[in-house]
C-alpha positions in Angstrom: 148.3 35.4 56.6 148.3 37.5 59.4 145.9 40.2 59.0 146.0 43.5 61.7 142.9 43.9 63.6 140.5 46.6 63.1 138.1 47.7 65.3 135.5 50.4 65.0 135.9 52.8 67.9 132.9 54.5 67.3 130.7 51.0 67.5 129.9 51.0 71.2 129.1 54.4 71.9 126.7 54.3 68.7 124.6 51.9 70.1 122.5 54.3 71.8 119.4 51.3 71.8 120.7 48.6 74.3 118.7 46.5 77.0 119.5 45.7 80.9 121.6 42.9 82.1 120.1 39.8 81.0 117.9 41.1 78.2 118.3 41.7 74.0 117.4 44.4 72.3 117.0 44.2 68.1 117.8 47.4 66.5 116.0 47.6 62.8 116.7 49.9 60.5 114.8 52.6 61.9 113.5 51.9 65.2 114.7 49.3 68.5 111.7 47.3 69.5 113.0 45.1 72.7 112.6 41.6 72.8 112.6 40.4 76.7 114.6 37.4 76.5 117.3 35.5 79.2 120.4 35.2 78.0 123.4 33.0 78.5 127.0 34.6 78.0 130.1 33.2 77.1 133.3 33.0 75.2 134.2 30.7 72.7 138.2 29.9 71.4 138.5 29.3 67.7 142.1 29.0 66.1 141.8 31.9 63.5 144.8 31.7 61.0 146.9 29.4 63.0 146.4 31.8 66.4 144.3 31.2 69.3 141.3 33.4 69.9 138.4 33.8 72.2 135.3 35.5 71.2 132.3 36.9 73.9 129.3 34.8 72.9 125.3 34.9 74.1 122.8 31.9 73.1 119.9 33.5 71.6 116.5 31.2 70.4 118.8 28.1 71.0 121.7 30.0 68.7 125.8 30.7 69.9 126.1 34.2 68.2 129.6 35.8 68.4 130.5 39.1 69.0 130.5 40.9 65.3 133.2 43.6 66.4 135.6 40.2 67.4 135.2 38.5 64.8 135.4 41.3 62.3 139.0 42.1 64.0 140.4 38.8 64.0 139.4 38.4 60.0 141.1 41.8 59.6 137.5 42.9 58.2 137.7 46.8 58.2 133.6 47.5 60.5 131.9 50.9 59.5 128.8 51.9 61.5 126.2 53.3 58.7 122.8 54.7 58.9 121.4 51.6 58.1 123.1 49.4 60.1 127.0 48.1 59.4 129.1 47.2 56.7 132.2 45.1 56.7 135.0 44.8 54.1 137.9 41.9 54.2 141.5 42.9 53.9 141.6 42.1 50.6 138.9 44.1 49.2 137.5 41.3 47.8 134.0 41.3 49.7 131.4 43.5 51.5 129.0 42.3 53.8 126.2 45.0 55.1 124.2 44.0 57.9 121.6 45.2 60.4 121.1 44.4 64.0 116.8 43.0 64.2 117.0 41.6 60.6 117.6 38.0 59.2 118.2 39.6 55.7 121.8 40.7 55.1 123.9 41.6 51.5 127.0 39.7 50.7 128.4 41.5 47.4 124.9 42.8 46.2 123.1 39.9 46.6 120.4 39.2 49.4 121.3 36.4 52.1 119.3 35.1 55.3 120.5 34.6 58.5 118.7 31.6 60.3 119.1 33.8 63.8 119.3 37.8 63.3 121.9 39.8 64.6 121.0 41.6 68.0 122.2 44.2 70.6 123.0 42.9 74.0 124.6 44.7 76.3 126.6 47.4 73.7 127.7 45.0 71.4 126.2 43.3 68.4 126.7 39.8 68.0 125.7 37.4 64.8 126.2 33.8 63.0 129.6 33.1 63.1 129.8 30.3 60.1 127.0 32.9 57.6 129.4 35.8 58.5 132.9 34.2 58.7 132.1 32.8 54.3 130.6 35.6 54.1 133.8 37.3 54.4 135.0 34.5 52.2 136.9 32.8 55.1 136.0 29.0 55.8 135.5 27.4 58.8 135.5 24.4 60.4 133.5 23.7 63.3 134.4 19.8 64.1 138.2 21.6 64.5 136.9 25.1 65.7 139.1 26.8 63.2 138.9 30.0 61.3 140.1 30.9 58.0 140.5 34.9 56.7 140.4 33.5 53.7 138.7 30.2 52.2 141.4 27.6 50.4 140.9 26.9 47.2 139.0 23.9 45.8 140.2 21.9 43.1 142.6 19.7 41.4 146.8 21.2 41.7 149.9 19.8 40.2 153.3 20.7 39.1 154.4 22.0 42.1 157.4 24.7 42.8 158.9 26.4 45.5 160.0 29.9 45.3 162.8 31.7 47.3 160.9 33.6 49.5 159.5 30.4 51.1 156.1 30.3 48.6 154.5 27.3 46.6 153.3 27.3 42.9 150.9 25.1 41.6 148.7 24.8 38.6 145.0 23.8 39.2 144.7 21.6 36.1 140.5 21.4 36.4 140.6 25.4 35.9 139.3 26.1 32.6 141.5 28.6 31.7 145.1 28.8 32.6 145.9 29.4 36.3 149.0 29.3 38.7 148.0 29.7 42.0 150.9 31.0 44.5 150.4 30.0 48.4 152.1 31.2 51.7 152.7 28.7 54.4 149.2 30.0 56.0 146.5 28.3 54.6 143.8 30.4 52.7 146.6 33.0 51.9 147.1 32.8 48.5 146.9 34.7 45.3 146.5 33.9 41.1 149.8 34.1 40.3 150.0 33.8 36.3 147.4 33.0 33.5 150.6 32.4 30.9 149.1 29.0 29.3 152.9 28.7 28.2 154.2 28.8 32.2 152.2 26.3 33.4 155.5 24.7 34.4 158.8 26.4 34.5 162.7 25.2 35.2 163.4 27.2 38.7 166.9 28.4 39.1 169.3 27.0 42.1 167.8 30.2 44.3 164.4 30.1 43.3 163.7 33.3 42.3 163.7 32.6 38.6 161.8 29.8 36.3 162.6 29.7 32.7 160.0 28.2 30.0 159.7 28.3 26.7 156.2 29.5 24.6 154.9 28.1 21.6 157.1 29.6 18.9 160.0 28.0 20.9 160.8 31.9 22.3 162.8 31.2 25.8 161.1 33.4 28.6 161.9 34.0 32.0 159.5 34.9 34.4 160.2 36.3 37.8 159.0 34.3 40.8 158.4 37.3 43.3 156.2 39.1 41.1 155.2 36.8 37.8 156.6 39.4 35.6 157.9 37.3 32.3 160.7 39.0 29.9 162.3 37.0 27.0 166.0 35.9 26.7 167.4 36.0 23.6 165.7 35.4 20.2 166.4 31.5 19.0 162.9 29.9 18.5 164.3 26.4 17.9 163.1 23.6 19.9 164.1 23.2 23.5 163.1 20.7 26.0 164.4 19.9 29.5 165.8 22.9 30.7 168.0 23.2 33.5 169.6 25.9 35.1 173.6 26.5 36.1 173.9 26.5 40.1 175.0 30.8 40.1 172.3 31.1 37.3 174.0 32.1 34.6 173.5 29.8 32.1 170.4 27.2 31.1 171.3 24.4 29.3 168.6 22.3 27.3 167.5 19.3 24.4 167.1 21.4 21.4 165.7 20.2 18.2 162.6 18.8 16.4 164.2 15.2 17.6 165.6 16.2 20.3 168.8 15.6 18.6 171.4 18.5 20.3 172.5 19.7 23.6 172.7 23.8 23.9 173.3 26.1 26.2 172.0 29.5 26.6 173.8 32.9 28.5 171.0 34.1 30.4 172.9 37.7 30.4 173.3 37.9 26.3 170.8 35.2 25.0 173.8 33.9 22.9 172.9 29.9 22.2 175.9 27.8 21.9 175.9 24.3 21.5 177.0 21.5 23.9 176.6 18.3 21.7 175.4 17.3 18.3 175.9 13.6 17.9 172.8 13.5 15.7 171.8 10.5 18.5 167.8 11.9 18.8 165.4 11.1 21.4 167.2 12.9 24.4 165.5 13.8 27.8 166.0 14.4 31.4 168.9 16.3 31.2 171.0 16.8 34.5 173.4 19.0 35.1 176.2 18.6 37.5 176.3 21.1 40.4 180.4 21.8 39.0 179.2 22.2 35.6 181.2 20.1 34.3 179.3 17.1 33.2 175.9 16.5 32.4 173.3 13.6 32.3 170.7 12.3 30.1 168.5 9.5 28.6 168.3 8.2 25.1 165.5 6.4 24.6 166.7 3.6 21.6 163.4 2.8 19.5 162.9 -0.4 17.3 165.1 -1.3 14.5 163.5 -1.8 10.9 164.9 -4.9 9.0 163.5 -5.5 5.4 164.5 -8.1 3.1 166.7 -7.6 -0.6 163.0 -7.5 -2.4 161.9 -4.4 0.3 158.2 -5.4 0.3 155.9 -3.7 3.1 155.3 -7.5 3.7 158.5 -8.3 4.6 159.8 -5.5 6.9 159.8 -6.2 10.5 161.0 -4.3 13.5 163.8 -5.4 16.0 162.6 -4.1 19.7 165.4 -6.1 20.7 167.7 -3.3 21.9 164.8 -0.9 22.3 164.9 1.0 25.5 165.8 3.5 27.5 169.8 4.6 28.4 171.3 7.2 30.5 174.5 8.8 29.1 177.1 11.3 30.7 178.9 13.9 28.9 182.3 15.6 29.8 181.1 19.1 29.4 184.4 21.3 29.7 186.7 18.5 27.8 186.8 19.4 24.4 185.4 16.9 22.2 184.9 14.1 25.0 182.2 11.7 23.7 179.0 11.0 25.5 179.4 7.3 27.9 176.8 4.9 27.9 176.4 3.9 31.9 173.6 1.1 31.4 172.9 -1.2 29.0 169.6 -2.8 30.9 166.0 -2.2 29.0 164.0 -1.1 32.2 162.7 2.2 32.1 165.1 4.8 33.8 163.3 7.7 35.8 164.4 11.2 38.0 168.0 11.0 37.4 169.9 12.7 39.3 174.0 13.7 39.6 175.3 13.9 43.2 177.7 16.1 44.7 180.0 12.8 44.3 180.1 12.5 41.0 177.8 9.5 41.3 174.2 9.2 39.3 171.2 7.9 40.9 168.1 6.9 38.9 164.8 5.4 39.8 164.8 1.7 37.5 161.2 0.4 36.5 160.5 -2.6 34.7 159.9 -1.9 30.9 156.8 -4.3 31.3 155.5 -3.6 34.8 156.1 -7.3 36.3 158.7 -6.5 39.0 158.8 -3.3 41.5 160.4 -0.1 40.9 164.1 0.2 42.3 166.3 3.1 43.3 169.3 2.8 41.8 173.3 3.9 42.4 176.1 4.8 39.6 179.3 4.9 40.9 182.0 7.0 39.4 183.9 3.6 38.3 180.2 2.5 36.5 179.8 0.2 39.5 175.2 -0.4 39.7 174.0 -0.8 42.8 170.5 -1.4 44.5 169.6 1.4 47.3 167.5 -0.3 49.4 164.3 1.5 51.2 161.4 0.0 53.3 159.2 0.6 50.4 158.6 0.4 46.4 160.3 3.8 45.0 157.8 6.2 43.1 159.8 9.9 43.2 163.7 10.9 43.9 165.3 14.5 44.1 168.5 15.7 44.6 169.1 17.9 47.1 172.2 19.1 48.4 172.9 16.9 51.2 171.7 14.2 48.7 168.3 12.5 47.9 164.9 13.2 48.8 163.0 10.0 47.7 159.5 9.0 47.7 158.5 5.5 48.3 154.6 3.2 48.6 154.3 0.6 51.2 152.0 -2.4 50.0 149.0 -0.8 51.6 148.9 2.0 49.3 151.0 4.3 52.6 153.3 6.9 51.4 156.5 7.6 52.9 159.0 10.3 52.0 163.0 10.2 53.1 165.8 11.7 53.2 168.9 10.0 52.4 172.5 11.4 52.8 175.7 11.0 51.4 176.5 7.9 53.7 173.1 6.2 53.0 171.7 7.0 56.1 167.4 7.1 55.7 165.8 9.5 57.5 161.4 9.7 57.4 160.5 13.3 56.8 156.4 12.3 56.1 154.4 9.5 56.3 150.6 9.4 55.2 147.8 6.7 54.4 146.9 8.5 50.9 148.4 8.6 48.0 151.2 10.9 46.8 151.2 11.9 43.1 154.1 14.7 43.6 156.4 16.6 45.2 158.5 19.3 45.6 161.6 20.3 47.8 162.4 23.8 49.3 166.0 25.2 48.8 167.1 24.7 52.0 165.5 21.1 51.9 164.0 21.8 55.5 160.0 21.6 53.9 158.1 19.6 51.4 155.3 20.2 48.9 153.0 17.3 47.9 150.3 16.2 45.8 148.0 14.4 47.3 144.7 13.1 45.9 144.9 16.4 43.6 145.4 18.2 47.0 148.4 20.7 47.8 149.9 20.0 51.1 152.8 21.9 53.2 155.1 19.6 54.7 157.5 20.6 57.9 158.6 19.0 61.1 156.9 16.2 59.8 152.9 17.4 59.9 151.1 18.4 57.1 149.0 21.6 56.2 146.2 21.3 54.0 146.8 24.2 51.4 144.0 23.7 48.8 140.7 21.6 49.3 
């Protein structure tokens, strides 16, 4: 966010009350009664939405108070001289703040605040409390790294992150109370309430971002617009879908359908016309991938227990074979007419974040069905060939980008470190952090990262972080 600045040009020539050279004068409401007092100036250099700026400062009764015009114009706060004193609005129209220069009391959206130090006239200009005025603006600031935000970040638990075409992050804050999608800019405390659809709390997002697709609670397919959150629906099927999963030039979104998730359809986005892909009544599907040819797609079957009963049938008797239970990934011919889906592993550990490369091979995340061993990153080649790809860490998240994986992996001490892997095999670090990372999300061009950390959003580029949310 980078807001224009706005200065009152009447504010200096206003102040017909001022004092000599090294002396303050307080201007109340209706009279200036000097206070004789030595002053110390100076100038102060904040970082106010990622820019450098210096402010004219005067210590007053042991206080640094800032210049109010200065600050005003580096928030982007529009300053209006009144009768009784001044009255500042942020860009966003979202508070007023009315102030005068002699009094500690000041009004922050109606309501009656103190200043510990009151605003006074020195030399032309008025200068106040930074921290009362910057959140009373609703910025946030932090002294310890003497930075300014227009706009406070939002507090709060986020997850389910996207990224959006025009370079923008959505996230839900799951401890809201109602439903909310926040959207963010790359500037923190720039960010606005993006949807209250309880159904769009997560979304598919097309190959160029600018569309998610969801489905509500009748089963109604909707798409909703990621530049503006507008929401439309496609077609008029209300059967079950899961999993969906859009066609790289975004014509087509293919999805599990069914109460069992028994089927494999497809759906034109231009006609709503729902055709099917595969009805091997196998149920249990998820996790469907799509190639980036459209030709083949990926999935998981998860295989439950067997029942076994004896000739007499007594509830006594039956027992369940967990033998075979587990879950499989499968790959299905998608343009061969009547090509059967093929089993590509047999092993029972739990199979995670498949994904299709732009070889033809799959790539999965393995985790052991009963949490004794670590989580592995593995390799399908097109011949069916399993192999382990081996990182510096235990794998938790993997994404297929275009140039080939993005993979998350923890370190023994709890460390997170995120890579990028190419088509060779080659690693390279894009993030390391100390915390914890729950989730997270890669940009189109797979040149930024958004993560989940400790319920936190952060911006990932270059390797540094910025702290979206708080």
């Amino acid at each position: 966010m980078r807001n224009s600045k706005w200065f009152s040009a009447a504010l200096a020539s206003a102040l017909l009350v001022t004092g000599g050279a090294g002396s303050i004068v307080g201007a109340g409401s209706a009279s200036a009664a000097a206070v004789a007092s030595t002053v110390k100036t100076g100038t102060a250099t904040w970082t106010v939405n990622s820019n450098p700026a210096q402010f004219s400062t005067i210590d007053s009764s042991g206080y640094k108070l800032y210049s109010l015009s200065q600050v005003a114009g580096e928030l982007g706060a529009k300053l209006i001289l009144t009768n009784g004193g001044f009255e500042l609005n942020d860009s966003k129209g979202l508070h007023t703040v009315q102030l005068q220069a002699g009094s500690k009391s000041y009004v922050v959206d109606g309501a009656a605040q103190q200043f510990t130090v009151a605003p006074v006239v020195y030399n032309g200009k008025v200068y106040v409390e930074l921290t009362k005025l910057v959140t009373a603006l609703g910025g946030e600031l932090s002294a310890e790294g003497q930075e300014i935000l227009s706009f406070a970040r939002p507090e709060g638990q986020f997850d389910t992150l996207h990224w959006t075409a025009d370079g923008s992050i959505i996230a839900n804050k799951s401890d809201s109370e109602t439903a909310q999608l926040l959207k963010f800019s790359a500037y923190p405390g720039d960010y606005e309430v993006f949807s209250s659809n309880e159904s769009a709390l997560d979304f598919a997002v097309s190959a160029d971002q600018k569309w998610g697709a969801f489905t509500d609670e009748t089963g109604q397919l909707k798409l909703i617009n990621l530049a503006n959150g507008a929401i439309s629906s496609l077609g008029t099927d209300t059967s079950v879908k899961t999993d969906l999963v859009w066609s790289q030039d975004g014509k087509t979104i293919y999805f599990i359908q069914g109460d069992k998730q028994e089927k494999i359809a497809q759906i034109a986005v231009e006609t709503g016309t729902v055709k099917a892909v595969l009805e091997d009544k196998v149920e249990n599907k998820s996790e469907l991938r799509l190639a980036a040819d459209a030709k083949s797609v990926v999935y998981i079957v998860n295989v439950t227990g067997v029942a076994k009963n004896d000739a007499d049938s007594t509830e006594d008797s039956l027992t369940v074979d967990y033998s075979k239970a587990g879950e499989q990934l499968y790959k299905l011919d998608i343009v061969t007419k009547d090509a059967k889906p093929k089993a590509l592993t047999t092993e029972l550990d739990n199979k995670l974040y498949p994904e299709i490369l732009a070889n033809g091979g799959v790539v999965y995340l393995s985790a052991d069905a009963e949490g004794n061993a670590a989580n592995t990153l593995k390799s399908i080649s097109a011949d069916g060939a399993i192999t382990n790809i081996a990182l510096d860490t235990e794998a938790t998240w993997s994404a297929g980008v275009a140039t080939g994986l993005v993979v998350s992996g923890m370190a023994a001490d709890g460390s997170t470190t995120i890579y990028s892997i190419d088509a060779s095999g080659n690693k390279t670090v894009l993030f390391q952090t100390a915390e914890d990372v729950s989730e997270v999300a890669v940009s189109h061009d797979a040149s930024r990262l958004a993560v989940v950390s400790d319920g936190k959003v952060l911006l990932i580029q270059g390797g540094k972080a910025l702290q979206l949310t708080k």
